[in-house]
C-alpha positions in Angstrom: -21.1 30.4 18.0 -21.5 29.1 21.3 -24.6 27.4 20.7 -25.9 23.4 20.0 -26.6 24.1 16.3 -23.1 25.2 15.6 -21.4 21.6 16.5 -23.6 20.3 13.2 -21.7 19.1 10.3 -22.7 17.8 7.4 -20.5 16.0 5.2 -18.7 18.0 2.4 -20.3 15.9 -0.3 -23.8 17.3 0.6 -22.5 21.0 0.5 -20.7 21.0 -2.2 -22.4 23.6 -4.5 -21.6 26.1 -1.3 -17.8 24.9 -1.4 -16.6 27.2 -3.6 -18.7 30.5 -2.1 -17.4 29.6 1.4 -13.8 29.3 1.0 -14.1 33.3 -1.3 -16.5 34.9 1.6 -13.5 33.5 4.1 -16.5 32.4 7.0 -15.2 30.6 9.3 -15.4 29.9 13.1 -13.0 28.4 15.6 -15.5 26.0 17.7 -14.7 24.3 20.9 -15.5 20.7 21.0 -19.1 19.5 21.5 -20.5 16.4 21.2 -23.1 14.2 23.3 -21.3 14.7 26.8 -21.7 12.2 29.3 -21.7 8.5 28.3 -19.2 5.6 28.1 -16.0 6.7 26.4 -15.6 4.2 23.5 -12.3 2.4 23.5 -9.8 1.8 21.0 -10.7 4.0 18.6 -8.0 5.6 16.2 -8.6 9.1 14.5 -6.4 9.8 11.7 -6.4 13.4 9.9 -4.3 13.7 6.4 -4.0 15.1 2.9 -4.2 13.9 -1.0 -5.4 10.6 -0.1 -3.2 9.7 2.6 0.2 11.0 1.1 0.5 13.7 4.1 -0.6 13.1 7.4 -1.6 16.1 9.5 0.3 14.7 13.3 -2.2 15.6 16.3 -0.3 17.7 18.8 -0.2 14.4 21.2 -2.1 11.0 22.2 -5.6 10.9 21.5 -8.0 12.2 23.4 -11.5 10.9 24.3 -14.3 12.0 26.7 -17.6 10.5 27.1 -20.1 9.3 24.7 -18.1 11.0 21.6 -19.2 11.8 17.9 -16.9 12.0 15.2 -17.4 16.0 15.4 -16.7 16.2 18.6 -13.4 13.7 18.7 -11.8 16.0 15.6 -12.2 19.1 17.7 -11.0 17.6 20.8 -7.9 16.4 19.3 -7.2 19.6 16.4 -8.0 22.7 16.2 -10.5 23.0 13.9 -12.9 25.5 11.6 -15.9 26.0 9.8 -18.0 27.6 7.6 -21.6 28.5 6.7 -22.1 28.3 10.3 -21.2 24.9 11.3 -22.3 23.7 7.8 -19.2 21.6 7.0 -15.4 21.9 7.9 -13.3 24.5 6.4 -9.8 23.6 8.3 -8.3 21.3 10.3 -5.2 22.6 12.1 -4.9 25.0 9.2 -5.4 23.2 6.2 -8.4 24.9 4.2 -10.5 23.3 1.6 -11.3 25.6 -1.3 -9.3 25.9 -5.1 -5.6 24.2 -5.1 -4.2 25.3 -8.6 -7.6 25.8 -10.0 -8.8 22.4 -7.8 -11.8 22.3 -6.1 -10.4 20.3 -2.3 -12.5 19.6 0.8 -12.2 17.8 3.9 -14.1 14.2 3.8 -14.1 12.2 6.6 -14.9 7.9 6.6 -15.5 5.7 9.5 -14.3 2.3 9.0 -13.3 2.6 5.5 -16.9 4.0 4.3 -17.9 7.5 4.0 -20.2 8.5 6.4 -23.6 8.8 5.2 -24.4 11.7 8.0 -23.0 14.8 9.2 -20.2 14.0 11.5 -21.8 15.7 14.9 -24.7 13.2 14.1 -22.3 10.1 14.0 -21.8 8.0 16.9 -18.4 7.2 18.0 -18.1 3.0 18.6 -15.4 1.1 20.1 -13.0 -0.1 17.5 -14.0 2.5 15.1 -11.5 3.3 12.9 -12.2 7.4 12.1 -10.2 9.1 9.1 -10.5 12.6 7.5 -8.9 13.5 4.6 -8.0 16.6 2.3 -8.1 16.4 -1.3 -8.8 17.3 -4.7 -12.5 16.0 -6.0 -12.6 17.1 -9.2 -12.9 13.7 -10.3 -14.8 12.4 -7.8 -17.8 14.3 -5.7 -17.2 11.4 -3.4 -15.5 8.1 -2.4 -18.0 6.0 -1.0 -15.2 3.3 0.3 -11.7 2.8 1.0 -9.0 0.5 1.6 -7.1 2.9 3.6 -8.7 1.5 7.2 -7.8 -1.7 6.3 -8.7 -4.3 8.6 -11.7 -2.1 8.8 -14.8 -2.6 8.6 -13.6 -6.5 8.7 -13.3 -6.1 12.4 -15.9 -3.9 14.0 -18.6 -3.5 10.8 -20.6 -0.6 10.5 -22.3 1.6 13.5 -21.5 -0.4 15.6 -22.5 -3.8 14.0 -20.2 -6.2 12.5 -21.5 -7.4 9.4 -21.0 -11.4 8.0 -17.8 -11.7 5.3 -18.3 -13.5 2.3 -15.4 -14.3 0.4 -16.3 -15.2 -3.7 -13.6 -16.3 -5.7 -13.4 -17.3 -9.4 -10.5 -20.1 -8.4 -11.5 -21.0 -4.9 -8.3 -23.9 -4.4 -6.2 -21.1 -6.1 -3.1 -19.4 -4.1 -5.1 -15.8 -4.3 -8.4 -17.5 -2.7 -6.4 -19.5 0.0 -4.1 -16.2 1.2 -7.1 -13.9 1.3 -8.9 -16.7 3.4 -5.6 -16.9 5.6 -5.4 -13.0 6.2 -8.9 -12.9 7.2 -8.4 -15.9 9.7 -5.4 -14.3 11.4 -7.5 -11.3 12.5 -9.9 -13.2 13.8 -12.9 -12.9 11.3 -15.1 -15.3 10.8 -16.2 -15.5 6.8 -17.5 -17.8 4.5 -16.7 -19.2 1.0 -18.5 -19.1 -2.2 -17.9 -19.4 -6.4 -17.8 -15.9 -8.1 -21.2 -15.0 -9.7 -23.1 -12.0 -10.4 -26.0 -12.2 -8.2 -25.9 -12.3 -4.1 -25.6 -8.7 -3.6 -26.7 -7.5 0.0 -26.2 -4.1 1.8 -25.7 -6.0 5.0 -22.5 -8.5 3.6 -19.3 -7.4 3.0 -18.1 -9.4 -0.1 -14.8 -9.7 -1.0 -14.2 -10.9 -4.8 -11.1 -12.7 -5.4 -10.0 -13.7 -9.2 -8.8 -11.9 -12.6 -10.9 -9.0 -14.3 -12.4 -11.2 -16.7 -14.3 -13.4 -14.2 -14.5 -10.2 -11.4 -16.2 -8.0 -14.1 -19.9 -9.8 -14.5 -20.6 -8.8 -10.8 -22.4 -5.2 -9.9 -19.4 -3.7 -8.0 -17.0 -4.2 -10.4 -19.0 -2.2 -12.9 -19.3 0.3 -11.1 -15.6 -0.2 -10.8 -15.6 0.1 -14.7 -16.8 3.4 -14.6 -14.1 5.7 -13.4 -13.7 7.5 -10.1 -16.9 9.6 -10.4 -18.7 6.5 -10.0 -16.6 4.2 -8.2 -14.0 6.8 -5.9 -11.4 4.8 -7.1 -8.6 6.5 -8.8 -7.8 3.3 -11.2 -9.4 2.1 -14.9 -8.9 -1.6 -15.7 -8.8 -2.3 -19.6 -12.5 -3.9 -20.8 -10.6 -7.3 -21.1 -8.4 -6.4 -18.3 -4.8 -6.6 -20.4 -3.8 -3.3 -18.5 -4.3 -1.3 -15.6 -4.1 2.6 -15.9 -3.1 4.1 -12.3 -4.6 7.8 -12.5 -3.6 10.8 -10.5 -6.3 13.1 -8.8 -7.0 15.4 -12.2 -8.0 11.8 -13.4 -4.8 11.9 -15.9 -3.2 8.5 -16.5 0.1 8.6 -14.4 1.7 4.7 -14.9 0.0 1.9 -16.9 0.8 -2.0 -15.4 0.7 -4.8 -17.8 -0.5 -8.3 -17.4 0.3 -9.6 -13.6 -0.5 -6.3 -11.9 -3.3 -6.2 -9.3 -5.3 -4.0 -7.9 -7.2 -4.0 -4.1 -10.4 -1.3 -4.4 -13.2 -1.1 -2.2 -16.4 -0.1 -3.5 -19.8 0.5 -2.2 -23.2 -0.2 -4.5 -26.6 1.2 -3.9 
């Protein structure tokens, strides 16, 4: 297993069908860390390794550690002791926590790069400064995948994607209102430069983080929040707002409803469209 092709991993999402065959057959292999070698180590960086959503962090046995031109393969392994299966295909442990059935649960380790999940294996992602790098354990039943998070939070505010920070648009259906002027405020005191608009349904753009601001029944007539609308096994997000928004159902990982919050509650989700 010494060999180049056994540092790939692809991301659990795409292997998915195998999940369940991997974790019974019990392959696995112990790999040393690999990676792109020589090149500028990126600075700043932050790895973060935890379980069911964030409710148990997994510690690293000490400060992080960082060689070279890194990927986010390559920075795991360095830092954890780590495992795979189907021969590199995606990771079956971390420090030894195993994807695989939890009480008749499917689980698997997903990793996200400033608050997105990666759309590539993670020895074919590039390490940037500022990135903000986060793998997680948990139950997808519900959800094959989370395509964004709030989790890395100022991220991906600050650096962007790959790399690239991307413009901020901030829409909001009151824009004098409190809500409007204290997001505006937050994003100023990190030092990101956005601009303001009215909420509407159109101006959707890959390359423009847009940040709606206002109640459900103005938020709901843009594309995101329909997808929103759907559920986690469209949106990842593990909450379901009422059609005219008088509630807000809080749901656990099985997708069963586990508090309901009445007029006045709020909700921060990030969401990716395609």
């Amino acid at each position: 297993m010494s060999n180049r092709p056994a540092c790939r991993l692809t991301g659990a999402s795409r292997l998915r069908g195998a999940l369940l065959a991997a974790a019974s057959a019990g392959v696995a292999a112990l790999l040393a860390g690999c990676g792109l070698g020589a090149g500028t180590t990126p600075q700043a960086v932050t790895l973060t390794v935890t379980r069911e959503f964030g409710a148990a962090p997994v510690p690293a046995a000490g400060p992080l550690q960082a060689h070279g031109q890194e990927t986010a393969m390559s920075l795991l392994m360095r830092n954890y002791s780590v495992a795979t299966a189907y021969s590199g295909g995606f990771v079956e442990s971390i420090d030894g926590h195993s994807g695989g059935q939890v009480d008749g649960a499917p689980t698997a380790w997903f990793y996200y790069v400033n608050g997105s999940e990666a759309p590539k294996g993670a020895a074919e992602t590039k390490v940037h400064a500022g990135d903000a790098i986060w793998w997680d354990l948990h139950d997808w039943s519900q959800a094959e995948h989370t395509p964004a998070v709030v989790g890395s939070y100022p991220e991906p505010f600050l650096e962007g994607v790959a790399g690239k920070r991307l413009p901020v648009r901030v829409e909001c259906a009151e824009p004098q209102g409190k809500a409007c002027r204290t997001v505006g405020a937050r994003l100023s005191a990190l030092g990101v430069p956005f601009g303001f608009a009215g909420l509407g349904p159109g101006g959707e753009d890959q390359d423009t983080l847009r940040v709606a601001v206002g109640p459900w029944s103005a938020i709901k007539v843009i594309p995101a929040a329909d997808v929103l609308a759907q559920g986690p096994g469209a949106s990842g997000v593990y909450a379901r707002m009422s059609p005219i928004g008088q509630s807000l159902q809080l749901l656990d990982a099985s997708g069963k409803v586990t508090q309901t919050l009445d007029a006045g509650a709020g909700l921060v989700a990030a969401v990716r469209y395609s």
